[in-house]
N, C-alpha and C positions, 0 to 999 in steps of 0.2 A: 854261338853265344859264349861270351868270356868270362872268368868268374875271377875276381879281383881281390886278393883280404890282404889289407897294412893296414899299420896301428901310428897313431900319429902321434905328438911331443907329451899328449897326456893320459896315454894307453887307451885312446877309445878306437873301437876298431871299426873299421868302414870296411863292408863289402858290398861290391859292386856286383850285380847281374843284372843286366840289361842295363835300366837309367838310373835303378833306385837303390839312393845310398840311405843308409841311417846310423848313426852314431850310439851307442852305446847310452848316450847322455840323453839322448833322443829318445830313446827306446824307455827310458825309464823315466821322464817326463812323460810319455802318452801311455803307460802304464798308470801310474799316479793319476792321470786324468782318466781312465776309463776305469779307476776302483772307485774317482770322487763320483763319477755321474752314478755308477751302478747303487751307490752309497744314499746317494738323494735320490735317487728313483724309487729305491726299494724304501725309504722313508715315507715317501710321496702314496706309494700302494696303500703300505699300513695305516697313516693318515684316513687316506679316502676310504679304505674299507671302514674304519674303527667311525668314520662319521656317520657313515651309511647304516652300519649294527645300533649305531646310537637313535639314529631317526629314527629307523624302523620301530625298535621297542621301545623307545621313550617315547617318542609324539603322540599327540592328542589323535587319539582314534575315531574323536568325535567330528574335529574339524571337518568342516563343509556346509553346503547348504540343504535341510530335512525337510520333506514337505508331509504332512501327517497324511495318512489313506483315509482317516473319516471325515476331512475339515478341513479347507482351506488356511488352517494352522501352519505358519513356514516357520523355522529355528534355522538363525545361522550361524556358527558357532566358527568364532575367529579368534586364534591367542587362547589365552588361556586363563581367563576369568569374568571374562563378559560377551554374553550372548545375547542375539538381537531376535524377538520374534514380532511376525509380523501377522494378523488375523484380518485379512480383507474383508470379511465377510460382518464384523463389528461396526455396528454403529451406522444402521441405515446403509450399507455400503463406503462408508466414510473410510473404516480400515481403523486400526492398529497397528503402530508400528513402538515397539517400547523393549531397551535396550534393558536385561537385567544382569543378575550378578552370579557367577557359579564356579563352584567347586568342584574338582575332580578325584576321587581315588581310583587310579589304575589297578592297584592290587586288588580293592576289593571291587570295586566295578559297579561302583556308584555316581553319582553325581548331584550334588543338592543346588537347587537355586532359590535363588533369592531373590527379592524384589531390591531392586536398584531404588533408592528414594532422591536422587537427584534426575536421573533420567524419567522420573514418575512427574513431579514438577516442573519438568520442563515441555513432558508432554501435554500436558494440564496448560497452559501458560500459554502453549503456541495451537493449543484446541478453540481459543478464543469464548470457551464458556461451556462449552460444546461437552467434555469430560471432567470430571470430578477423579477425587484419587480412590476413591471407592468403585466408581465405574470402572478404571483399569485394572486394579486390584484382581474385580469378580471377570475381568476379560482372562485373565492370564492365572487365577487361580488356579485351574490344576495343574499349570507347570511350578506353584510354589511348593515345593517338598525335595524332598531325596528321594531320588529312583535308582534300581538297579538297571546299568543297563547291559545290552548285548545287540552286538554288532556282527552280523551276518552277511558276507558281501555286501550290497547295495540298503540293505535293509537294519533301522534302529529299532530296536521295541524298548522302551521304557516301562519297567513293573514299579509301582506303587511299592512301598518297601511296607506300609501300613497294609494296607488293604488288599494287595496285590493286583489291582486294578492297571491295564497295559493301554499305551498308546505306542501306535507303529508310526514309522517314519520310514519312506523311501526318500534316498539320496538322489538330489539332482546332478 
């Protein structure tokens, strides 16, 4: 094995062992290239962790679909201000399905809904005479309020914030 070092018309130095030369000028171009990747990689990390800390404790803890354990009652809670519940069991077996309005506090760990009054008349409208807005109203009355809730693995219980009265919900 032979080991070769000149310096050529602009001081960079080549040495030769075996086939592989490299230039000084070389060497500090693939320097500079492996600080920029290290640079954006390690930006890249921070990025995707800092998204990930952010889902986790900022996103709706509610999100998903809740089926109630006393009542064919289902809530399904998508985004973050309108929730859809659906009571099969309403209306001769007809169903309810009636999309309402709701608010989240993650701090204090509440949640109020509301009755949506265009999704009310709409459900009215395409019931064909069938519902009234008083009949959906008394369907879906006791999700109208504020409840505390608490989320347990697989399991919601919603407490009454007046009365303390609870409805459970397992997630599908």
């Amino acid at each position: 094995m032979e080991y070769i070092r000149f310096t050529d018309s602009r001081m960079n130095y080549f040495e030769r062992d075996g086939e592989y030369m490299l230039s000084k000028e070389e060497e500090l171009k693939r320097s500079r290239l492996w600080r920029i990747v290290m640079t954006v990689s390690s930006i890249l990390i921070v990025v995707i962790a800092a998204f990930f800390l952010v889902k986790m404790f900022r996103s709706n803890p509610l999100e998903g679909t809740w089926m109630n354990e006393d009542s064919d009652m289902m809530l399904s809670i998508k985004g973050s201000s309108a929730l859809t519940v659906s009571i099969p069991e309403a209306l001769e077996g007809e169903g309810i399905r009636l999309t309402l309005d709701y608010s989240i506090d993650m701090d204090e760990k509440t949640i109020s809904i509301k009755m949506n009054e265009q999704a009310k008349e709409k459900a009215v409208k395409a019931s064909d005479g069938q519902l009234t807005g008083d009949t959906l109203e008394s369907a879906v009355s006791p999700l109208l309020t504020t409840f505390d809730y608490s989320v347990d693995q697989k399991e919601l219980t919603l407490t009454e914030r007046e009365y303390g009265e609870q409805m459970l919900f397992i997630k599908e």
